[in-house]
N, C-alpha and C positions, 0 to 999 in steps of 0.2 A: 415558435416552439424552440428552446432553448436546447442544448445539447451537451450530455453530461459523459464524460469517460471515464472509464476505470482502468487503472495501469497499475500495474506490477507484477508481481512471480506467480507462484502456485497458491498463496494465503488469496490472491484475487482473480484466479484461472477458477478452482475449482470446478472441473469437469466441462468449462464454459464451451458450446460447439463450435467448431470452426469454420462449417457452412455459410454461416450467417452471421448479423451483430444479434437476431431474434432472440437467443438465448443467452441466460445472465449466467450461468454456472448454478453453482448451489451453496454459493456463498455470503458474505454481505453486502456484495452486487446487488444480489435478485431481494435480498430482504429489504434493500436502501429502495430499489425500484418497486418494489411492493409498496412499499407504504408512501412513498412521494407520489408514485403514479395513482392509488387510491384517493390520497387529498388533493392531487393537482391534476384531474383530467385533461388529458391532453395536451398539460404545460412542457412536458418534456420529454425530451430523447434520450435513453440510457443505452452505451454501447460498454460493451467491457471487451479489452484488448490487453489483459493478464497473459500469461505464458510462463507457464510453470517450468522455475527452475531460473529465470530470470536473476538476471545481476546488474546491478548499474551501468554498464558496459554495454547490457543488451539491450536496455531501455535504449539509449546516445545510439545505439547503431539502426533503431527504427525509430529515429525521433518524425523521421519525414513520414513514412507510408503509415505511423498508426498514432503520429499526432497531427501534426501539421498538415496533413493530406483531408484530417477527419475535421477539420475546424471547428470543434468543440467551444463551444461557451465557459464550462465548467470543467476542469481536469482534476480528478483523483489518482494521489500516487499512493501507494505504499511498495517499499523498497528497501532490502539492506540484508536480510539476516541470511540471504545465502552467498553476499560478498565474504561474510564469518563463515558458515558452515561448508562453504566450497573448498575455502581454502585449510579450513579442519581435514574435512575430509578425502581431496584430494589434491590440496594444494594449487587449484585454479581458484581462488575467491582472487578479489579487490582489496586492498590496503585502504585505510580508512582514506589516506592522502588523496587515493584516486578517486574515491568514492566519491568524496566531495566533487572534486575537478568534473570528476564525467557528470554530474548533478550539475554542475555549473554549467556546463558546454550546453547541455540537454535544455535547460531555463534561458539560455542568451540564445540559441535557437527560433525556443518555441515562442519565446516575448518578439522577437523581431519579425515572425513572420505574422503571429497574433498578441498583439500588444494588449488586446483588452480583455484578452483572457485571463478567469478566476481559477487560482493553482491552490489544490489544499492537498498538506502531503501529513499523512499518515505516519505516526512515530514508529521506527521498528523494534521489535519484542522479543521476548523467550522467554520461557518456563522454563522449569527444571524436572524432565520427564526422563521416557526411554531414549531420544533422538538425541541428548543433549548433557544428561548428568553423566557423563563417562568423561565430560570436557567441559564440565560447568564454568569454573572461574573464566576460561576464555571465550567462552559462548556469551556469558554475562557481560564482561569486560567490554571484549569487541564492539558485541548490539549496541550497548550504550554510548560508545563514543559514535557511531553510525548516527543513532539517537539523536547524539551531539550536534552531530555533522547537519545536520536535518535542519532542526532547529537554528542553526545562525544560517543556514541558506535562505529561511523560512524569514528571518530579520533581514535578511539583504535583500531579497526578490520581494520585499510585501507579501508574502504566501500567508496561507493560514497554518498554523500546526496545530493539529491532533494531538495529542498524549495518549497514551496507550497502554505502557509498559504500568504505570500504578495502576491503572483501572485495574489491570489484569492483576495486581500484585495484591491489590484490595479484593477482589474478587475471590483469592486464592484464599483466603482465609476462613470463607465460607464453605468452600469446596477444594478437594486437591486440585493442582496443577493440572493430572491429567484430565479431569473436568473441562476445562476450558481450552486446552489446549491437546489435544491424545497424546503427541511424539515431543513437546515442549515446541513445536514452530507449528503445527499445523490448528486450527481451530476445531474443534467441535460447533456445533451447531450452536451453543449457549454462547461461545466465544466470540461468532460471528454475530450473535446479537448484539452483544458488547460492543464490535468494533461498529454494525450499524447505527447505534444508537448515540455513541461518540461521533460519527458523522453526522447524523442527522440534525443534533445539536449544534454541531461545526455550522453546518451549509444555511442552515435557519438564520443565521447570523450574519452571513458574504453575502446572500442572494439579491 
């Protein structure tokens, strides 16, 4: 049985229990494990290890107890938009500089201790909603060099990247922003489909 994790902030916490790995949240966790675990009985283990409010910084400070201790086969990140919104809003976020760095440290880690691990990291995002349009240009700005940052880590470590930010930007056209997103960071239920659906497309492809 192969063994799949989910990491990042509160876009992949959602409500997830802390008891146990039992529970996915109510996010595109539990919808990615819905549908994999329906077509592949019994092929795999889904743990989700999210922690809302997370920052690159905080991933790198548990890179041992909630990656490398769990020896995953398959690791999901998504990561980045409250290294921006931390530092909006109360001046604790990460500089795109670190951001990379700590993303680097966190990948020279986890490859040495599991080399043959599959890494697919997730683009990060924003709309322009309630949480966000008061500080648009730099909410926008910011994300996207994070975005940046992702993506050439994603060419250096062989990772897979996700795209994210058009999905949602195409999607928008159909429905407002707060549609898919309610606060411009957080997802609705449609959005987490979105971002399952771009996974599961990803992972069909690595596996």
């Amino acid at each position: 049985m192969s063994k799949i994790l989910f990491q990042g902030d509160s876009i992949t916490d959602v409500g997830r229990p802390r008891a146990n790995d039992n529970g996915k949240g109510e996010g595109y966790p539990l919808l990615v494990t819905a549908q994999l675990g329906f077509q592949n009985p019994g092929e795999y283990e889904f743990i989700n290890r999210g922690i809302s409010g997370n920052r690159s910084i905080d991933l790198l400070s548990r890179v041992k107890a909630d990656f490398i201790n769990l020896a995953p086969d398959y690791i999901s990140i998504l990561i980045g938009v409250n290294d921006v919104w931390h530092e909006i809003a109360s001046h604790n976020g990460v500089s795109c500089k670190n951001f990379e760095r700590n993303l680097s440290m966190l990948f020279d880690e986890i490859f040495e201790a599991l080399p043959d691990v599959k890494i697919m990291m997730l683009e990060p995002f924003v709309l322009k909603a309630s949480a966000t349009e008061g500080n648009w240009d730099e909410f926008r700005s910011e994300t996207v060099l994070r975005a940046q940052a992702v993506k050439r880590l994603c060419e250096k470590y062989n990772m897979r990247f996700i795209p994210l930010q058009d999905k949602f930007d195409e999607a928008c056209k159909k429905a407002p922003e707060a549609y898919w997103a309610s606060d411009g960071v957080h997802p609705t239920p449609y959005g987490h489909e979105l971002i399952a659906n771009a996974w599961i497309e990803a992972f069909n492809e690595i596996k």
